[in-house]
C-alpha positions, -999 to +999 in steps of 0.1 A: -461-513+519-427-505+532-426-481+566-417-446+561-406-423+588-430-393+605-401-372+585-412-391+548-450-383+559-444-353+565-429-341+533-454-364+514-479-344+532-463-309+525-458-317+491-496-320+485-503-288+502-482-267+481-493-283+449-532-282+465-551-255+438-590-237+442-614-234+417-604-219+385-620-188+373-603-176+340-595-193+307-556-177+293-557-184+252-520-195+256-490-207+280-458-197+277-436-230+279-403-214+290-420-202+318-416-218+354-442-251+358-469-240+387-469-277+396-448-302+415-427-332+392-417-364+414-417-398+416-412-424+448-378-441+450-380-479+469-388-465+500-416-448+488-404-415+495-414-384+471-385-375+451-383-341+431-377-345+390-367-326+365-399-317+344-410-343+319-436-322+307-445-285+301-475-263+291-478-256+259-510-241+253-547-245+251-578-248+229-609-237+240-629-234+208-631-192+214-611-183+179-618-211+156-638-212+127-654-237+105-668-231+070-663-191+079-678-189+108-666-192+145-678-225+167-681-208+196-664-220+233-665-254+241-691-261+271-688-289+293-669-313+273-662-348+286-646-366+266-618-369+234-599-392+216-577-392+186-578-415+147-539-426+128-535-392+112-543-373+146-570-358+137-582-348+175-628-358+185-643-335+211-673-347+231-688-308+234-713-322+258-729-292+271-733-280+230-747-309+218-720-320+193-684-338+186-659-317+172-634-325+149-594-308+151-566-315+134-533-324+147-521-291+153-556-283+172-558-252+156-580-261+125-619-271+130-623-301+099-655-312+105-688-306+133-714-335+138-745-320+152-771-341+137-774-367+111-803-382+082-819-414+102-844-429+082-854-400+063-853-378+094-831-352+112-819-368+141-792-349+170-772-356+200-785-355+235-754-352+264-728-370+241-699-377+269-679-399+255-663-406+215-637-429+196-628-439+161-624-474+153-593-484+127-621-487+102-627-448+107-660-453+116-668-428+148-687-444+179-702-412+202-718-422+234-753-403+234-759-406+272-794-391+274-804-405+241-800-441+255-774-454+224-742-451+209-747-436+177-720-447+151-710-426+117-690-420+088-656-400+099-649-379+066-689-374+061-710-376+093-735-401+077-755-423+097-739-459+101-761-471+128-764-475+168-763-498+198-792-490+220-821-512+242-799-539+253-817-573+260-803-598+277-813-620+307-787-612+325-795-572+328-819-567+352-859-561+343-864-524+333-827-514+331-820-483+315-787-481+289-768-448+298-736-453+280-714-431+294-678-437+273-668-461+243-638-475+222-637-504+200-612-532+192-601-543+156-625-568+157-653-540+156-668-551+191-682-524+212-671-515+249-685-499+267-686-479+302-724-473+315-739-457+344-748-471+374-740-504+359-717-524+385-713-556+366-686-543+342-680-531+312-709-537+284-699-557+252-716-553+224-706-574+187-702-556+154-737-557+147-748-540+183-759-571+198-753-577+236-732-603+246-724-595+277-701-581+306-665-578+306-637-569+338-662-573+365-641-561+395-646-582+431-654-566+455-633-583+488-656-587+523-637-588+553-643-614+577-660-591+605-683-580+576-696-614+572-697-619+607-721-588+615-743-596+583-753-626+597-760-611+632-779-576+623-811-575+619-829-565+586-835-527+594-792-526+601-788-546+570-807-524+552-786-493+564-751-508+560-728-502+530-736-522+501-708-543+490-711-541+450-682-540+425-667-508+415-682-490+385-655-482+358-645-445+350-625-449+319-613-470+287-588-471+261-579-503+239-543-513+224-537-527+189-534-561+202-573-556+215-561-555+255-584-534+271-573-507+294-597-498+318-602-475+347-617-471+382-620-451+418-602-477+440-604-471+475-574-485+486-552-466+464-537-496+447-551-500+414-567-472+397-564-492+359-565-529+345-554-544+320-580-571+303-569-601+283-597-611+258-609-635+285-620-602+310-588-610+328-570-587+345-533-593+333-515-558+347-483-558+360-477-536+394-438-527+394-420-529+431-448-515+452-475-535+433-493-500+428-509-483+397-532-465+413-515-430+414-500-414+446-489-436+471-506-439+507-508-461+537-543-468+538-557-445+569-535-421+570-537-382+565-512-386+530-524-367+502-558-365+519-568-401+506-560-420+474-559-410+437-591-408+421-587-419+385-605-411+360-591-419+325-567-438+304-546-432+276-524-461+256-493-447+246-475-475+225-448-494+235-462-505+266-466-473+285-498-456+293-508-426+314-538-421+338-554-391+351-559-386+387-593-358+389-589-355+427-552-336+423-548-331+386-520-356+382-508-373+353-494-405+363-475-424+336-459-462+337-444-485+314-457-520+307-435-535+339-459-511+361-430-491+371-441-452+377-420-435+351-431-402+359-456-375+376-469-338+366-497-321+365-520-302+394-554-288+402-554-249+409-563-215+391-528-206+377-517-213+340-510-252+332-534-266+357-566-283+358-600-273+375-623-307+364-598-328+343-622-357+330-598-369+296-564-378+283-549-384+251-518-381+229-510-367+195-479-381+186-454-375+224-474-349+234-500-348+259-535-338+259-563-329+288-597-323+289-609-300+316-646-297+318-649-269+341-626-243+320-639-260+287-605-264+272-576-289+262-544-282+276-516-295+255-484-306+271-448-311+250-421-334+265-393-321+278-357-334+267-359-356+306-395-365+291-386-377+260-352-397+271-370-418+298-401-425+265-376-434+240-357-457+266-380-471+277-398-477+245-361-490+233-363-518+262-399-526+253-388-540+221-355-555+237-331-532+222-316-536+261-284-520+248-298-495+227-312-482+256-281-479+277-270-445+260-308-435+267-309-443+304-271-424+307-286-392+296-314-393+320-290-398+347-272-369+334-304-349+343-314-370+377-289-392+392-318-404+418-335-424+390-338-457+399-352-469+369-326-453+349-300-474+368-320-507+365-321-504+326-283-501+326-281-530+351-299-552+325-284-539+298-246-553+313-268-586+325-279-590+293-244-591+280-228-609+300-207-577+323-224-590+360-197-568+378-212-539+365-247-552+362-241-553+403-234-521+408-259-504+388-286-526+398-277-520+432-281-483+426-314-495+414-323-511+445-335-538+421-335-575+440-345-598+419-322-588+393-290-582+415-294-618+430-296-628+392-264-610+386-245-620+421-250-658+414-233-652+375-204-634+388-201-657+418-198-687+391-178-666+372-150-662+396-154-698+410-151-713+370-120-685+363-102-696+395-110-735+396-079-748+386-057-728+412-085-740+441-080-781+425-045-773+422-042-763+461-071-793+471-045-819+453-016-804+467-030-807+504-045-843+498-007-852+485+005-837+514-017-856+538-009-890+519+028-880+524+028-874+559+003-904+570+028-924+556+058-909+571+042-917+606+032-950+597+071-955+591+081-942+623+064-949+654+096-954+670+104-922+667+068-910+683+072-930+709+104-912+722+089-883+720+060-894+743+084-902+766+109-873+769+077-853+776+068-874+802+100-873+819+094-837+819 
C-alpha cells in the first residue's frame, strides 16, 4: 500500500462518518430518483485518496411485497428474505425466508407470476423450512437452498413440480456426523451444484447433476505468521486450547458466469480480497487492478479508516467482465471490471430513502441494480445514471477489444469527471493500440498508468530515433570523414608542428 498523508486519513475518515446511517425504522413504497442521493459516490485515484463522483446510480424505488397480488389476492410483506437471483427473460426469485416461500416477479418487479410454498414429493405435501438462498439453472430448473430442511430442493420453474434434491452428503472426507446446512446455491451449464454451507470451512460443496458429492471447491488458506508458529510450539495445551483457531475463511456468497467461472465471496480480514474468481480447477484466477485490492474500501491494515475493512457479502456477474459486490458493514456497492480496476462506489447504511439497514443480496435486471435488505424486507432498485452507463458501456466496449470504440465512450465520462483515471487509461490504449504513442503518453500519464506509459515511451523513443536516423548517420559519417581528413593532414605536416612547439617555447 502506498503512504497517504494524516490529511488523506483524515478525509477518508470523515467521509465514513458522514455516510455512517442507524437502524432503519420505516419502509417508503417509492423513491423519487430526481431527488438528491442520501449517500456518498467515490472512488480512490493512485494514491489511494477518496475522490468524489458524479453518481453512477440512483434510487429508483422498492418492492416490499405490501401491494401485490397473485391469483386475486395480496401476498403479503416480505419477511426476512435472504436471498434473490434472476433467469434470461428477468423474471426476478425471492428467498422469503421468514414466510417460508420463494417468490417469483417479473422484470418490472411489479407483477407476482408464480409462489412455491410446497410441492407433491412422493405422493405427499411437502414445504420449505428457512429457504435462504435460490437460483435458476439455464435449463430453468430452480435450485432453493432449504437451510433447516437439511437439502437443496430443485423444481420445475413455469410449474413448481418436484424435480428432486441434494441432501445427506456422504463422503469420507466430511467429518463423522456432519450436518448439511446449505446456506446459498447456483449452478453451472454443466448442471453441477455449488454450494455455500454453514459452518463448513473447507470450501464451497460440489455436488454432480445427480446430487452426488464430489467434493470441495476454493478452499481459502489461511496464512500463519511466523510468531504464531513459534508460540504454538511453546504454550502449553490449556493456552492452545484458548488461542484463535487458524481455519480457512467460510464463504458468504456465489454467483457463476456463462463460461462456468465461479464467483465467490468472503469476510477477509485484511481488507484485500473480499471475492475470487475460480477456474474449473478451484483456482483462484482474479485479477486485482493497481492496488491489488477487491475487497471494497481501502485501509491500511490497523488503522482507525472506515472503522475496519469491507465486509462482503454477495456477488453479482454482470457480463462483460464486470461484477459488483456488496459490502453489509457500510451498505456499499463496489463494482469492477475484469482487470480488477474499481470502476465505481454508491450505496450506504442509514434510515433515510435509498439506503440499506441489513443488505444480504445483489443482482441485476438488465443495467439496473437490485438489493436485498433483510431488515426492511424489501428490494431497492437502482437505474444508472448517464456517468453510470458511459463508464458500463466502455468498458464493456474494451472488454471485447473494441479499444477505439471505446474512445468516444471514455471522452464523455471525462466530460462528467476529469479525475477519472481509468477514463484516461482507456484512451491511452486506445492511441497505443493504433499506433499515436505521443498521445498514448500523455493520456496515460493522466492515468498514472506505468506499465503502459513505459510501453508507449519506448515506441515513441524508436520512433523518433528510426524517423531521424539518417540525419544522426549523416552527421556520424561526416565527423569520421572529418577525422580521416585531418589525421592525414597532420601526418603531412609535422614540420609545420614542430615550429609551432618551438615559437611557444621561446615564449
Amino acid at each position: 500500500m502506498k503512504k497517504r498523508s494524516f490529511l488523506n486519513k483524515c478525509t477518508r475518515v470523515l467521509a465514513a462518518v458522514m455516510a455512517a446511517g442507524t437502524v432503519f425504522v420505516s419502509v417508503p413504497q417509492m423513491v423519487n430518483a430526481e431527488d438528491e442521493e442520501p449517500f456518498d459516490t467515490y472512488n480512490y485515484d493512485y494514491w489511494e485518496d477518496v475522490v468524489y463522483t458524479p453518481t453512477p446510480y440512483q434510487t429508483d424505488g422498492l418492492v416490499n411485497g405490501i401491494g401485490l397480488t397473485f391469483q386475486g389476492e395480496e401476498i403479503g410483506a416480505f419477511n426476512n428474505p435472504q436471498d434473490l437471483c434472476k433467469d434470461e427473460l428477468g423474471n426476478v426469485y425471492v428467498a422469503d425466508t421468514g414466510r417460508q416461500r420463494v417468490v417469483k416477479l417479473d422484470p418490472t418487479l411489479t407483477k407476482v407470476l408464480m409462489i412455491y410454498e410446497t410441492f407433491t414429493r412422493d405422493g405427499e405435501e411437502d414445504g420449505f423450512n428457512n429457504p435462504t438462498g435460490v437460483c435458476v439453472s439455464q435449463e430453468n430448473k430452480l435450485y432453493i437452498a432449504d437451510s433447516m430442511n437439511r437439502r437443496v430442493v430443485i423444481l420445475d420453474v413455469e410449474t413448481g413440480e418436484y424435480l428432486g434434491m441434494v441432501d445427506n452428503p456422504q463422503s469420507d472426507i466430511l467429518e463423522a456426523g456432519y450436518v448439511f446446512t446449505p446456506l446459498k446455491v447456483t449452478v453451472d451449464y454443466a448442471n453441477r451444484v455449488y454450494c455455500v454451507a454453514q459452518n463448513m470451512f473447507q470450501g464451497i460443496m460440489v455436488f454432480e447433476a445427480d446430487g452426488q458429492f464430489t467434493g470441495f471447491f476454493g478452499t481459502i488458506d489461511v496464512t500463519i505468521t511466523l510468531w504464531e508458529k513459534f508460540w504454538k510450539k511453546i504454550a502449553s495445551k490449556e493456552e492452545r486450547n484458548k488461542s484463535q483457531l487458524f481455519i480457512p475463511t467460510e464463504f458468504t456468497g456465489i454467483d457463476v458466469d456463462e463460461d462456468g467461472f465461479v464467483y465467490a465471496t468472503n469476510i477477509d480480514e485484511n481488507g484485500e480480497q473480499g471475492v475470487r474468481r475460480l477456474n474449473p480447477k478451484g483456482e483462484d484466477v482474479i485479477k486485482k487492478g493497481e492496488n491489488s485490492n477487491v475487497g471494497g474500501d481501502l485501509w491500511i491494515n490497523g488503522s482507525s479508516d472506515y472503522s475496519g475493512p469491507s465486509q462482503i457479502a454477495d456477488v453479482v456477474y454482470r457480463g462483460k467482465g464486470i461484477y459488483s459486490v456488496l459490502d453489509r458493514k457500510r451498505g456499499r456497492i463496489f463494482t469492477y471490471d475484469h482487470e480488477g480496476n474499481l470502476l465505481y462506489i454508491f450505496g450506504g447504511r442509514g434510515t433515510q430513502e435509498g439506503t440499506f439497514a441489513s443488505p444480504v443480496a445483489i443482482e441485476t435486471i438488465g443495467e439496473d441494480i437490485v438489493v436485498l435488505d433483510a431488515l426492511r424486507n424489501s428490494i431497492i432498485l437502482f437505474r444508472a445514471t448517464e456517468y453510470g452507463s458511459l463508464i458500463n458501456e466502455a468498458v464493456a466496449l474494451r472488454y471485447d477489444g473494441d479499444e477505439t470504440l471505446a474512445v468516444e465512450k471514455w471522452r464523455q465520462v471525462l466530460k462528467l469527471n476529469e479525475n477519472f483515471e481509468l477514463a484516461n487509461v482507456g484512451i491511452g490504449k486506445a492511441y497505443l493500440t493504433a499506433k499515436d504513442n505521443e498521445s498514448a503518453m500523455h493520456y496515460l500519464k493522466l492515468g498514472m498508468d506505468k506499465e503502459y506509459y513505459s510501453i508507449a515511451f519506448k515506441r515513441y523513443r524508436n520512433e523518433i530515433l528510426k524517423s531521424n536516423l539518417s540525419g544522426i548517420m549523416t552527421g556520424v559519417i561526416i565527423i569520421i570523414v572529418g577525422f580521416v581528413v585531418y589525421s592525414k593532414w597532420r601526418a603531412k605536416h609535422p614540420k609545420g608542428d614542430k615550429k609551432v612547439k618551438e615559437k611557444q617555447s621561446d615564449f
